[in-house]
N, C-alpha and C positions, 0 to 999 in steps of 0.2 A: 374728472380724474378717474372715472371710473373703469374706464380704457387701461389704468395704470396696474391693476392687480387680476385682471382676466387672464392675461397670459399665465401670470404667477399660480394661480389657482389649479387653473387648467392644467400647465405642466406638472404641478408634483402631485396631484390624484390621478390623473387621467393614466392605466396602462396601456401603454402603446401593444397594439397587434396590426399585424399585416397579411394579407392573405400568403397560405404557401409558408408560415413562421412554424418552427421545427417547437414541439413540444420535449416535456423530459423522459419518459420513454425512448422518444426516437433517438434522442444524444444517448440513452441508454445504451439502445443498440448498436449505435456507433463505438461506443466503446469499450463494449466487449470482442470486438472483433479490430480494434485500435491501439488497443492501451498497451503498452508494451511492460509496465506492472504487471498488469493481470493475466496478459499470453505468457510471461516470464514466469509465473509462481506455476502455472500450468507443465509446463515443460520441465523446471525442480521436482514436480512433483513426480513426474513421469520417470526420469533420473535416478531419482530416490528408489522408487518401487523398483530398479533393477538392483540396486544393491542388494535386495533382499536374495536373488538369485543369485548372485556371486557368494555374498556369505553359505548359503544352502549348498550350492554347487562343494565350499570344502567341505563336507560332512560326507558329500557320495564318491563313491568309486571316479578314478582317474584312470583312464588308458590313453596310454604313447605308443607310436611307434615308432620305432629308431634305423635307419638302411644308414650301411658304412661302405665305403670302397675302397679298399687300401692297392696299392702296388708297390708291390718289394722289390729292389735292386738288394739281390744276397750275395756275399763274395764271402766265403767262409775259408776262413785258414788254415783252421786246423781244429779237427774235431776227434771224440775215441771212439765215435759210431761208425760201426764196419759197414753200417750200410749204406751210406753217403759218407763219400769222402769230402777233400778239400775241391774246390771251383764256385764257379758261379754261376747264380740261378737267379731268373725275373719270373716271379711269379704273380698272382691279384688275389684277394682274398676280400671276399663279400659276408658281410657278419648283419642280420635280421634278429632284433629286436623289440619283441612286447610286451611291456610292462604293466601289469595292474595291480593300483596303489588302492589301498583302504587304511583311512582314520580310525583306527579301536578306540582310541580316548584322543583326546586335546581339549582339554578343560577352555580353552582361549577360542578355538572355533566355536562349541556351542555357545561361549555370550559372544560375540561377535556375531552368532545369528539371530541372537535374540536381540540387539543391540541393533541392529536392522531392521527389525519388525517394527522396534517401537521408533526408530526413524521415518516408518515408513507412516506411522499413526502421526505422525508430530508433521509428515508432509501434508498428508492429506485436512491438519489443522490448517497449517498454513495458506494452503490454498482457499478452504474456508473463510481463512481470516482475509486474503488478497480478493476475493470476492467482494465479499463485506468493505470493503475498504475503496473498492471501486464504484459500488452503488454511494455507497457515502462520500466520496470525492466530487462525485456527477453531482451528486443532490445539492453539495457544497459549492460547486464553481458555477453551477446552473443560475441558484440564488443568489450568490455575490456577483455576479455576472448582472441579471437584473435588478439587484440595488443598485449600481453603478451607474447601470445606464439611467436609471429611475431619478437617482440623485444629479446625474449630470442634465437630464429634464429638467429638473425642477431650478437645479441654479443659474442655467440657461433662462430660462421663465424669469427668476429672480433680476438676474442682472437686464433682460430687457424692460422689467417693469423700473427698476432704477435709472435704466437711461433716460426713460422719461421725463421719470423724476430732474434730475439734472439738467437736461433740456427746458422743463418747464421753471425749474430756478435760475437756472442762469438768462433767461430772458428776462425775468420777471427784474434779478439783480441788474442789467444791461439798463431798464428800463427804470431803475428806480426804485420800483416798486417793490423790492423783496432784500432781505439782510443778506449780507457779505457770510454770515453764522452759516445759514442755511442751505446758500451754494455752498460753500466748501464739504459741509456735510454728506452734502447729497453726492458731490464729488470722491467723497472717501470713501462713501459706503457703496457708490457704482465701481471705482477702483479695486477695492477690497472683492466684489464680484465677480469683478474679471480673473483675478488670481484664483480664487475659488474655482472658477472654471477649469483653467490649466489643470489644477490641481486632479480634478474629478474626470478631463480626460486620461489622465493619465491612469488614472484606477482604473477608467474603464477599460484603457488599451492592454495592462496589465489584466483585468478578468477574462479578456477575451484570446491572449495570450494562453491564461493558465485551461482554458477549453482545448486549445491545440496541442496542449502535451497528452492528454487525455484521447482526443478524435483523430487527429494528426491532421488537421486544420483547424482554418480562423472560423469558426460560427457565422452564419450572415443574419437570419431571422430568429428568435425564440419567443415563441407565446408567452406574454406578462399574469401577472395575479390577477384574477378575478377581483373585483373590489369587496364583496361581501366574504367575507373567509370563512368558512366551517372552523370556529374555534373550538380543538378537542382539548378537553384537560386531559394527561396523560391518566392512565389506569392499567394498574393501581394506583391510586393518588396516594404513595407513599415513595418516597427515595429511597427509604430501606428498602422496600421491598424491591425496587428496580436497582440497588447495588448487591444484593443477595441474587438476581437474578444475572446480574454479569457475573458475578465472581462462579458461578458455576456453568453460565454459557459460554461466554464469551471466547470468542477464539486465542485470543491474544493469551490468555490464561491458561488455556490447553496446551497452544505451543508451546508454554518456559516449563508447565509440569512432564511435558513428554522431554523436553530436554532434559530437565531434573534427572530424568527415568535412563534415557541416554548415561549419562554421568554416571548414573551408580552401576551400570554395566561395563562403562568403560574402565572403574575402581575393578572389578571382577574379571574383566581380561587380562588387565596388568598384575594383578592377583595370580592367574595364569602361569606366570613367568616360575613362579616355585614348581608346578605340577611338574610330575614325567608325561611323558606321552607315548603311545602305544599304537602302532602301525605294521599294516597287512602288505608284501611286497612281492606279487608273483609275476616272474618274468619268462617267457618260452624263448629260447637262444637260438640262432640257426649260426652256422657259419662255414662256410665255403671256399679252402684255399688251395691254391694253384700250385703249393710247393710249400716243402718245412725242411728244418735241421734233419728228419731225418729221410728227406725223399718222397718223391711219389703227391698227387692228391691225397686230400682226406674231407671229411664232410661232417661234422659236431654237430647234434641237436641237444639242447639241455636247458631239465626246466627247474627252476629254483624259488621256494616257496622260503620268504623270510619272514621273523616277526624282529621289528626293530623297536627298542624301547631306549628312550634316550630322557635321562636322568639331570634335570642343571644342578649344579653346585656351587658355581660359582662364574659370577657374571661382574665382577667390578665394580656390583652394585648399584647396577643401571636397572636394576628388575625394582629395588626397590624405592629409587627414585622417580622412576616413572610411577609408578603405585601413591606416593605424595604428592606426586603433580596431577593427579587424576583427581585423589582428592579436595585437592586445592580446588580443581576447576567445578568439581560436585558442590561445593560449597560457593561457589559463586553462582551458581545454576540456583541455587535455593537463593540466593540473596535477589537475584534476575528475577526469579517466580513472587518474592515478597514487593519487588521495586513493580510489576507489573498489574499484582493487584492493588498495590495501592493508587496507582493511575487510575486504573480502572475503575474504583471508588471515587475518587473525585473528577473523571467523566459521565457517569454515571448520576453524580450528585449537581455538579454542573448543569451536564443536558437538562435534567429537572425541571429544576429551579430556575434555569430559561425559559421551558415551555410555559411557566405557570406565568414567569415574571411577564413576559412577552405578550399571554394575553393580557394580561391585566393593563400592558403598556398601549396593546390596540384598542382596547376598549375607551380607556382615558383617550389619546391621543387624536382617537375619533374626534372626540367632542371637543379638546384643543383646539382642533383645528379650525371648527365648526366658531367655537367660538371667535378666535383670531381673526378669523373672517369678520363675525360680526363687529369686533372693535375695532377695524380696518373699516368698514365700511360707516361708522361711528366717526372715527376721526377723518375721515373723508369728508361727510359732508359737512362736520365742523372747520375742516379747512376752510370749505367754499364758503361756509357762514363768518368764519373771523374767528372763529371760539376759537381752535387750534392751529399752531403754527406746522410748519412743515416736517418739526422735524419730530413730533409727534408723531405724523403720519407716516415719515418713516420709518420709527420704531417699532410701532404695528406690525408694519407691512414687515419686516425685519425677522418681526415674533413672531408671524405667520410660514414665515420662508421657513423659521428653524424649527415648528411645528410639524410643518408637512417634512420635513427634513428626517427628523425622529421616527414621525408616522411610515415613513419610506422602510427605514431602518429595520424599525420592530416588526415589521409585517414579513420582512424575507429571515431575519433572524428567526422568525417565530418556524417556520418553513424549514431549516438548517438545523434549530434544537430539536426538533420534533423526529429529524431523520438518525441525529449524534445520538441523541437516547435510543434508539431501536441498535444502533450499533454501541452505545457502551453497553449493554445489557445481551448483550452478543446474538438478537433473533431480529438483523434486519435483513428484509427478504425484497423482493421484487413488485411484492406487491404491497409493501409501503411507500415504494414510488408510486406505485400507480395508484393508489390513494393521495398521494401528494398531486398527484398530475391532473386529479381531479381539483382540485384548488387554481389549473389555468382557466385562463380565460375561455379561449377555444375550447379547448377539454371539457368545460362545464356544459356546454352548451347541448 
């Protein structure tokens, strides 16, 4: 029967590589130039930085200019000017207009530019933080992507070492020789393998799915884990110190405080709404017409230098309406910024407390497995000697599957926590995947 646990073995340690199998890097590069998250925070960002020149642009000088063309059908009736009498006159009249506007004060323009600036700081988090979030997405669907398959190996493996099993009961029951107990067993627990399977294609079709939102296609090869893993403890080996370290890197954290900052400028524009404002208005006139009330052409130049100062006093009380709803929204901008580091604290404590658990899970599960083995191969040959009946050695074999099942598990989890922590602590960079990408197989080599 020893035929019966080789496959089993085999599939859920062995990582599958292929020649030509795409490492995490490469999916890297794919989807920075893919991902339509991370092209999209790019282009916000770019967005954003114009605002900054529109609010700028009201603080400077405005020049218009204005061409008019009129044509007059004049029939006059009756007038007291001796010098045009009564009749009718078509004449055109062309009027040339330049206008240049200057802001003296508008308390409401200068935060509205500064209410720009720090939008344009809060984009450029953002996009930091759409970074970050892209490397850690990759690093995420990469690993679950290869648990998947890893686990669908091994249950594969499982349920063919089962069939056996059931083959060799149900002859043995055919023949007399074996309990009615022990076929059915072997029947339930190959059935229950079969389901299992369904089950674990369907994740796997589902990880490889969740790669093509990300590349904008299905992945065909990815290089597997090396079997010896570089287990690093994180360091600092403190969670404090790596949630003190988010709450002041982290992107996510900078964004709700720039927003905060947003909010108490936009309280300050709507603030605004009380000021006067004070404006510069010089315009040079030309105007050219073909006929008037009192006869003849004539031809007007004229230049007019205004200062316009306009006072609110009353507005319905929509100034300071808006000014409570601004506040209102400042105040949720601070509850945003306190709901954001508290996530961030317990992603940060999370990842941790992963990485640590996880090795500790590879370490142990190592030698699980190792052991499994050996009680599998124990109640084997006690089968063939009488000491154990079948379904002994199916339980083994069963302990062994969920063994390497675990072992599967911890090893890409470990892979995933290692990358969540360099992102809750907000400094993961490029070249923590390529330090993870040394953990492939190919990669190591």
């Amino acid at each position: 029967m020893k035929w019966l646990v080789n496959g089993l073995a085999a599939g859920a340690l062995l990582i599958g590589h292929s020649a030509g199998a795409e490492n995490l890097l490469q999916i890297l590069d794919k989807a920075k130039l893919a991902d339509p998250q991370f092209l999209g925070a790019g282009f916000e960002r770019e967005a954003v930085g114009e605002s900054v020149k529109q609010a700028r642009a009201r603080l400077l000088p405005g020049i218009t200019y204005s061409l008019e063309q009129m044509d007059s059908d004049q029939n006059i009736i009756q007038t007291p000017n001796d010098v045009f009498g009564s009749g009718q006159q078509d004449f055109e009249t062309d009027t040339d207009t330049l206008t240049l506007s200057q802001s003296i004060f508008n308390y409401e323009y200068w935060m509205r530019y500064g209410q720009a600036k720090v939008a344009r700081t809060r984009a450029d988090f953002e996009f930091e933080k759409a970074y970050q979030d892209l490397l850690l997405r990759v690093g995420e669907t990469y690993f679950e992507l290869l648990k998947a398959r890893e686990q669908l190996s091994s249950i594969a493996a499982e349920k063919k070492a089962l069939e056996g099993h059931l083959n060799y009961a149900k002859k043995s029951f055919d023949a007399g020789l074996g309990r009615e107990a022990e076929y059915q067993d072997a029947r339930a627990r190959y059935l229950s393998s079969v389901a299992q399977e369904v089950e674990y294609q369907r994740l796997y079709g589902d990880a490889r799915y969740a790669m093509l939102e990300i590349i904008g296609h299905l992945p065909e090869r990815l290089e597997g884990m090396q079997r010896d893993l570089p287990l690093i403890s994180p360091e600092p080996a403190s969670s404090e110190d790596w949630v003190n370290r988010g709450l002041e890197s982290n992107p996510d954290v900078k964004v709700a405080q720039e927003q905060l900052q947003e909010a108490r400028y936009e309280i300050r524009a709507q603030n605004a709404g009380h000021f006067p404002t004070l404006s510069l208005v010089i315009q040079d006139y030309t105007q050219e017409s073909g006929g008037s009330l009192y006869g003849g052409q004539n031809e007007i130049e004229q230049q007019d230098v205004m200062l316009t100062l306009d006072v609110p006093i009353y507005q319905g009380g929509a100034v300071s309406s808006r000014k409570r709803e601004a506040v209102k929204r400042m105040h949720k901008a601070q509850e945003d910024l306190t709901q954001v580091k508290r996530g961030v604290e317990n992603q940060a404590q999370s990842a941790y407390h992963g990485v640590v658990a996880n090795i500790a899970q590879i370490k142990a599960l190592e030698q699980t497995v190792v052991a499994q083995q050996a009680v599998l191969d124990n109640r084997e040959r006690g089968f063939q000697s009488g000491l154990y009946g079948m379904i002994a050695v199916l339980d083994a074999q069963q302990d062994l599957a969920m063994a390497q099942m675990n072992y599967i598990t911890a090893r890409n989890d470990y892979a995933i926590n290692f990358i969540r922590l360099k992102r809750a602590a907000g400094v993961l960079i490029d070249a923590d995947l390529s330090q993870v990408n040394g953990w492939l197989e190919a990669s190591a080599k």
